[in-house]
N, C-alpha and C positions, 0 to 999 in steps of 0.2 A: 504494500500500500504506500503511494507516496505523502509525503511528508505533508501536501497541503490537504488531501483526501483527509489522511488519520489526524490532524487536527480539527478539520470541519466535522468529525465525525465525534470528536471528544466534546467539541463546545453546543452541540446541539440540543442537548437537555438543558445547558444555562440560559439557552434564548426567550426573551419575553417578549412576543411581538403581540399588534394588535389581534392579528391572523391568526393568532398560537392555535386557537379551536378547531380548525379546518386545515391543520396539517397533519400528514400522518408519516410515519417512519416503518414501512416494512422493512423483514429483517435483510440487512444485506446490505440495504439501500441509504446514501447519505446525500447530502444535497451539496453543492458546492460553487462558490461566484465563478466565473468564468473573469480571466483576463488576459492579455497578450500573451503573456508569458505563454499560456495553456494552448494558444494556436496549434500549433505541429502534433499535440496532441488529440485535440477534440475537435477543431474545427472540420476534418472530414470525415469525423465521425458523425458531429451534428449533421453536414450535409446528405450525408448517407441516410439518416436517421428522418429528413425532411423531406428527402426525395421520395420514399418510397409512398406517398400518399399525393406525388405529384405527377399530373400527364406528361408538363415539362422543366426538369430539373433548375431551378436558380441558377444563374451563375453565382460563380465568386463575389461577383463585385454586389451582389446585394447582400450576401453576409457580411462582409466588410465594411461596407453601410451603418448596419447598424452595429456591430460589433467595436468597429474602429471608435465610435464617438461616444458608445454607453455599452463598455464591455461589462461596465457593473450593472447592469440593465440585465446583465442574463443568469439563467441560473441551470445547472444541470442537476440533475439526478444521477449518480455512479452506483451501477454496482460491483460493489466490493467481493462478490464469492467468484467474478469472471473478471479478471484481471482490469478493475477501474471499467471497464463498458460503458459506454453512456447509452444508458435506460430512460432518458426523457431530456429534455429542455425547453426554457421559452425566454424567445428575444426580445425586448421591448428598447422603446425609446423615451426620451422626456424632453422636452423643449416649448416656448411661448406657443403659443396657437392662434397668428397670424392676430397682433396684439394684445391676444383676449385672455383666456386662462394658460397657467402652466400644463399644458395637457401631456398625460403619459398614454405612451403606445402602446397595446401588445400587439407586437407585428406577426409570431411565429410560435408553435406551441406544438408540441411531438410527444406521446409516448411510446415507446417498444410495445407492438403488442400484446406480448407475453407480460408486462408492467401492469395493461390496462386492469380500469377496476380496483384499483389498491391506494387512490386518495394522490396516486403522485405528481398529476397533472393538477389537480387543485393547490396542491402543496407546493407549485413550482411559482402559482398567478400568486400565492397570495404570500412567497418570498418576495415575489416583484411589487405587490402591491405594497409592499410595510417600507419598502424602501423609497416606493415613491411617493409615499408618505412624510418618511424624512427629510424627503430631499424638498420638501412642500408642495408637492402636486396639489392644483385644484381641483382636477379629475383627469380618469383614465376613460379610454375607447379602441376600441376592437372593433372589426367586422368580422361577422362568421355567417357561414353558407346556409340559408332558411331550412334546409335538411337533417341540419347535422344537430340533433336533438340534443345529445349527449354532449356536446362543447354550450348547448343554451343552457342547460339544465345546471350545466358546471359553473357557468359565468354567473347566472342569475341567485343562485345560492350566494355568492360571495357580494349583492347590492347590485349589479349591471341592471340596468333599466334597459327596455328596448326602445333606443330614441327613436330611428327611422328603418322602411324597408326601401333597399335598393333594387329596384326592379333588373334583373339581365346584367350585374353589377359585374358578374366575372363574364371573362373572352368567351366562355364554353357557354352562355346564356341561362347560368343560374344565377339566383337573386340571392339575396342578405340581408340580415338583418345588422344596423350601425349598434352598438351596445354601449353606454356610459354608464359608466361609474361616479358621482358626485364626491367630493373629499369634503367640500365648505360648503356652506351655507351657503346661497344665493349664486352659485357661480353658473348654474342654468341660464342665469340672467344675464352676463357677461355679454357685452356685444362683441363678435368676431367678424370678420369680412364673409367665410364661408364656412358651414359647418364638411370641412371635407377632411378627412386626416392623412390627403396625401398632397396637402399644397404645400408641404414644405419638404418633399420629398422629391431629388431627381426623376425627369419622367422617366428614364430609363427601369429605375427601380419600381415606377408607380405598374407600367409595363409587363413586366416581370410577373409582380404579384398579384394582378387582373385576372394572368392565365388562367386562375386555379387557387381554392379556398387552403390554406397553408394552418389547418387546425386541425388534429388527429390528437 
């Protein structure tokens, strides 16, 4: 086990987060930030890990995206009994929202399917969420494919409201539903230019992620 794994894995019973109630630790399983350093390791793992629920695989440069600028933005799941594996992850971002609230992203969310059903994908948003907490989000937003039950059911347990539906929102002509999270009080009310969470994102990227709902 490396040295950063068997430390994440010692200090996880001291953590008191807001989220504490909606995480859960199977055995085996430890959660851990992701940061540069950890590229060469996990970064094609995640990718492996995101492709297989995609028709056309990301390139690089949209992990990098969001990696490169909120590497603390992500979190993985390892497990520990197959040599460190990464068993899940989710990528998020945090920045203004085109002058109006601090809004945090989650752009990318995977679990191994053999993981599914054991709490680690909720455990992963609502690592993400407590931090972007700290960091004072006014709220967070996601989009997830009208189908996909199991990522509503997941979001809307932890406060996601379902703000709007995008009709034919991805390339393949399925729809979505936009999902927010509020942190403060009145920030629904926040005037912004657009409610869009990919205007601050290169189109290349916005592209990309279009093709195909990126939540398993």
């Amino acid at each position: 086990m490396s040295s950063d794994v068997a430390s994440a894995a010692q200090n996880e019973s001291n953590v008191n987060s807001p989220s504490a109630h909606f995480q859960a630790y199977p055995s085996g399983i430890t959660y851990v930030q992701y940061s540069l350093e950890k590229e060469p390791e996990f970064l094609p793992q995640i990718r492996d890990l995101i492709s297989k629920d995609l028709s056309e695989p990301y390139s690089i440069y949209v992990y990098r995206y969001f990696l490169y600028q909120w590497a603390e933005l992500c979190f993985m799941a390892i497990d520990t009994t197959d040599n460190n594996k990464l068993a899940g992850v989710v990528i998020c971002k945090l920045e203004p929202h085109r002058g109006g609230p601090l809004r945090g992203y989650i752009a990318m969310l995977a679990t191994k399917e053999t993981f599914r059903g054991k709490g680690i994908a909720t455990t992963l948003v609502s690592k993400a969420i407590d931090l972007m907490i700290e960091k004072n989000a006014d709220e967070i937003a996601l989009e997830t494919e009208e189908t996909n039950t199991a990522a509503m059911k997941l979001y809307e347990r932890l406060g996601f409201l379902r703000s709007k539906k995008l009709h034919r929102y991805y390339l393949n002509g399925n729809s979505a539903y936009r999902l927010l999270l509020y942190l403060k009080e009145g920030v629904g009310s926040m005037p912004t230019e657009a409610m869009d969470n990919f205007a601050d994102i290169p189109q290349s990227v916005q592209d990309e992620f279009r093709a195909g709902p990126h939540e398993r």
